[in-house]
N, C-alpha and C positions, 0 to 999 in steps of 0.2 A: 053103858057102852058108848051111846053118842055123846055123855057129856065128855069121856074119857079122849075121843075122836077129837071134840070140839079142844081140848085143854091141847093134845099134840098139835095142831092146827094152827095154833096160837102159838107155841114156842118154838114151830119152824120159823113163823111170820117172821116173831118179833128177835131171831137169830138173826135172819136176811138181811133185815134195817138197822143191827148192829152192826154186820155186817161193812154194808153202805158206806153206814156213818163211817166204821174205820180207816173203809178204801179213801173216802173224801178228805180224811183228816191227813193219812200220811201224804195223798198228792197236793194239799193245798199249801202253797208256799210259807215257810216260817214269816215269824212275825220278822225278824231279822231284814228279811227280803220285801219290806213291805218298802212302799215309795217311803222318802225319811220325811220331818214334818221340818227339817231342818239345812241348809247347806254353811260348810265354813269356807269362807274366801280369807283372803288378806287383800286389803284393800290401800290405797297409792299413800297413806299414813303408815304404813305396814303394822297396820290394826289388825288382829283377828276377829271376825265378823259374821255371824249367824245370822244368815239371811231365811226367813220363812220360806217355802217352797208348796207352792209356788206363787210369784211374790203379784196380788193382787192390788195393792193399793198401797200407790206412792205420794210422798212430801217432797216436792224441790224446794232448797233451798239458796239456789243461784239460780240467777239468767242462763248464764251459759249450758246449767243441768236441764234446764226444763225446754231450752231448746234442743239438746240433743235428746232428752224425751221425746218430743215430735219428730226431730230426724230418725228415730229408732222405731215412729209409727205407734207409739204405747200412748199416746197423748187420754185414751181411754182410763187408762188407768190412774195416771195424773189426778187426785183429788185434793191435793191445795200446792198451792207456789207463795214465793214472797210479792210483795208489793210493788216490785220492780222487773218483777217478770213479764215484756213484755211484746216478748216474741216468740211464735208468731200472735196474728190478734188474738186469735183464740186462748192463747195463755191467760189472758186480761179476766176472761171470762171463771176461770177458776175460781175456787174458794183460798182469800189470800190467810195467809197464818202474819203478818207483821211484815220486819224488813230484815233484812239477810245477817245482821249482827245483832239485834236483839230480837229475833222474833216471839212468838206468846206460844209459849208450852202448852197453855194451855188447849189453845186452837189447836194444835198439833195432835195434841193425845184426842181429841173429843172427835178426830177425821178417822182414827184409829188405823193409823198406818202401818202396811206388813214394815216397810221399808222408810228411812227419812236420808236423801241425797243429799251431800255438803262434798266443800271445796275446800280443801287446807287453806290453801291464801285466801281466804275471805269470813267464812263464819269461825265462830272463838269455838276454842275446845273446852272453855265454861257450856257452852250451848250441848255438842254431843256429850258429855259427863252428865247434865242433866235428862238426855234422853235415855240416856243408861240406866239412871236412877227410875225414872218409866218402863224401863223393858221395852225401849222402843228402839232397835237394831237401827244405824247408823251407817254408812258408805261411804265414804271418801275419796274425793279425786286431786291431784295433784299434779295437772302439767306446764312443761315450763317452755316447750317448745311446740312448734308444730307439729312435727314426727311425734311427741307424746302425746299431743291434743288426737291425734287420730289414734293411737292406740288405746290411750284413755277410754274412747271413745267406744273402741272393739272389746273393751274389759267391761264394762257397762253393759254393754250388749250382752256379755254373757252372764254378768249376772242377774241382769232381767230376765233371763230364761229367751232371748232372742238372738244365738251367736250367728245366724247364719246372716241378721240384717245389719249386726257389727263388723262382717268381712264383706259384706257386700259395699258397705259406705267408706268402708277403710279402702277399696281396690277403688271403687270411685274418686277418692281423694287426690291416692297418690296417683293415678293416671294424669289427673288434672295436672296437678304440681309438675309432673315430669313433662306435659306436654308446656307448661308455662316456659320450664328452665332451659326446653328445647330453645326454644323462643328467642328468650335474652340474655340465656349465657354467653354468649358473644359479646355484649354490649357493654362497656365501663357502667357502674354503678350510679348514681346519682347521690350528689352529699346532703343529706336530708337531716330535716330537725321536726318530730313529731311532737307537737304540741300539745300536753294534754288538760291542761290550763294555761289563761295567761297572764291574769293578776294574781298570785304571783308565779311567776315563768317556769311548768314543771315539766318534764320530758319525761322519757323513757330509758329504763337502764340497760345496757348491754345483755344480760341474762335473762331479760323476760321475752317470753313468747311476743309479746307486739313487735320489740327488736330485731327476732326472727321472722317473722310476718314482713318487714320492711324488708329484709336480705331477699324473702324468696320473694319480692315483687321485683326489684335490681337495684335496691338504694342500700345503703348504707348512713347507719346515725351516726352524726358527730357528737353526740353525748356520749361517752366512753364510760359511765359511772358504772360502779358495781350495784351502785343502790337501786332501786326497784325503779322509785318513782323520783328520780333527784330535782332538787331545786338548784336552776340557771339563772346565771344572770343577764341580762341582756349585751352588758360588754365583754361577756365571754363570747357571746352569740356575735356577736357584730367581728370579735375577732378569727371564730372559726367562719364567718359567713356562707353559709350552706348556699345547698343549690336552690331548693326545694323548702318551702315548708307544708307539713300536713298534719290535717284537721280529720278527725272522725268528726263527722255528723252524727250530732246528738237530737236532730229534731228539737232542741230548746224552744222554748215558747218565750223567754224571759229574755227582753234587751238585744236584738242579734245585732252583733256588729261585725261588719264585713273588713275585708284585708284595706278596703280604703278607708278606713278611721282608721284600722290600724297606722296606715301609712303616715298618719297626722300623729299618733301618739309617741312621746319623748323614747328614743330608743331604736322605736321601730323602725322611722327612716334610716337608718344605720345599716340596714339589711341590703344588700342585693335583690332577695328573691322577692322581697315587698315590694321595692321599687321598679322591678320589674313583674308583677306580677304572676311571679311562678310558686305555683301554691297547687295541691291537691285536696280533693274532700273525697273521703271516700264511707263508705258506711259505715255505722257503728260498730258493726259484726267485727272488728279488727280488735273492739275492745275483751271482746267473749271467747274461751277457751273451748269454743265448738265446733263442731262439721262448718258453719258459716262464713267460718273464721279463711277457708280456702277463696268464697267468692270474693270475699275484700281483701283477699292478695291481688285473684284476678284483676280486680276494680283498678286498684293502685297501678301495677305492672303498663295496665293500656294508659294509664293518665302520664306516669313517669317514661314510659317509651311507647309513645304511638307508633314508630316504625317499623316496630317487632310485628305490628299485628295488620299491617297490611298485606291484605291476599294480593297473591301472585297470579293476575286472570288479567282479563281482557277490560272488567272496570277499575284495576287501581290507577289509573291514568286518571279518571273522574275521583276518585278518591283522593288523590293526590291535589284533585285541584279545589276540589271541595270539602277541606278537613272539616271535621266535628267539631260541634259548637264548644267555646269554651266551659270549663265545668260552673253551675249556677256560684254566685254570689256565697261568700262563707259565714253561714251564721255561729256567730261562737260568740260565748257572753264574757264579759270581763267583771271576774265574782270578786269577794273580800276570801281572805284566808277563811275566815267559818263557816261562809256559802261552800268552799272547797272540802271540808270535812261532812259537810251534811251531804255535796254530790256522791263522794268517794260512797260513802253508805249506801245510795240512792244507786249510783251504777252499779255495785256489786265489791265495795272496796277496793282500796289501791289505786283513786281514781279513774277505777276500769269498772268494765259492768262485766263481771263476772257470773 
């Protein structure tokens, strides 16, 4: 009798825990609904792109990328950049994979990266077809203006799993911009010629983002090329004679020569703006398709119209009478055509630090 007690005892139990189990089974979410181990973007190549989720560890493969890593706050996750990544300091400090056109695959797979960041205009698509062959997901950016450098920039954002700090930096931006054009929309242009080498003499083309970087500071290039990065020659120069000529500051360490050698070299007297000394430097951040890329508008804008940016108070009477110092001395080197090919790698190709 109580073994009989003890047996029904036991298959009420072990009903109830069937039970249980069942209840547990039908409320717990299908595998369907589970978070995916996977997200698909299209990225500014209009690649389709499987991104890990969620994405723990990244490879920049541009300047420009690994600065807007740090403007997006992820610089944590950042575990290798190329060799020329070198803003801010802390990028320096990363684990480098090579240089932004050939870097070492192999470094790259051995960081084991959810994610590797590249830039159309500047790494080869020999490089992502090899990360492909790795199973190593690839991202792509591609901006050619301002307006896209900041949206770029908010597309990034979200596929870091960070959208809310890509509209937050995008509304910062264009506040910026719009408070700048309040400024000097009023004001004729300035006729400028940005220098991006000068042995031998290379500018910037009408459709690149620096191009537009110069529009929204209030100048205007007289290099009209369609080409990227065209080569001028100086008696072209001399016959459009700009107003302005402007230098990014590359921090060079190698040979600086300032606008008064230039003024002794064959050509260069020729100029207006040399022989009068109207020249701007402004930082290198004009060369990078990044958030940075707004403060070297501002930079330029106060150098090419200081009158926009005098306050309306009780000291621009002092201001007026005590303008700012002129801008430092411009170092800029005078390379051979293959020093120009090794920088263009070194900035980021295209003779921009990308």
């Amino acid at each position: 009798m109580k073994a009989h007690f003890r047996s029904m005892v036991c298959a009420v139990i072990a009903a109830s825990l069937a039970g249980a189990a069942a209840s547990r089974a039908q409320n717990a979410p299908a595998a369907s609904e589970a978070a995916p181990l996977f997200r698909e973007v299209t990225d500014e190549a209009g690649r389709t792109v499987r991104v890990p989720q969620p994405v723990r560890r990244i490879v920049s493969l541009a300047p420009s990328l690994t600065e807007t890593i740090y403007a997006l706050g992820l610089q944590d996750l950042l575990v290798g950049d190329t060799d020329y990544c070198d803003y801010p300091a802390a990028a320096q400090k990363k684990t480098k994979v090579g240089g932004a056109i050939n870097p070492s695959l192999e470094q790259i797979a051995a960081l084991h990266p959810d994610l590797v960041l590249v830039t159309k205009g500047l790494n080869r698509l020999e490089t992502v077809h090899a990360l492909d062959v790795l199973g190593i997901s690839s991202y792509a950016t591609d901006p050619h203006t301002v307006d896209e450098i900041i949206t770029s920039t908010e597309k990034l954002a979200d596929v870091l799993g960070v959208p809310e700090a890509g509209v937050s930096i995008a509304a910062d931006l264009q506040r910026r911009l719009m408070d700048l054009h309040q400024r000097i929309s009023v004001l004729p242009p300035k006729r400028a010629l940005f220098i991006v080498w000068t042995q031998p003499l290379i500018s910037v083309g009408k459709d690149t983002f620096i191009a537009d970087a110069l529009h929204r500071a209030g100048a205007v290039s007289v290099v009209e090329s369609r080409q990227s990065w065209p080569q001028v020659s100086l008696e072209e120069i001399a016959r459009l004679q700009p107003e302005f000529l402007i230098f990014a500051d590359s921090h060079s360490e190698t040979a600086p020569r300032t606008v008064e050698v230039l003024a002794k070299l064959p050509g260069w007297r020729t100029l207006d703006a040399v022989n009068h000394r109207r020249y701007a430097v402004v930082s290198d951040a004009v060369n990078r398709p990044a958030p940075r890329i707004v403060t070297a508008i501002e930079e330029l804008a106060r150098q090419l119209h200081p009158e926009a940016f005098v306050e309306k108070s009780e000291s621009s009477k002092e201001k007026l009478e005590n303008p700012p110092p002129a801008p430092p001395p411009l170092a800029h080197s005078s390379f051979e055509l293959q020093d120009l090919r090794s920088e263009m790698s070194k900035c980021g190709g295209r003779a921009c630090a990308r």
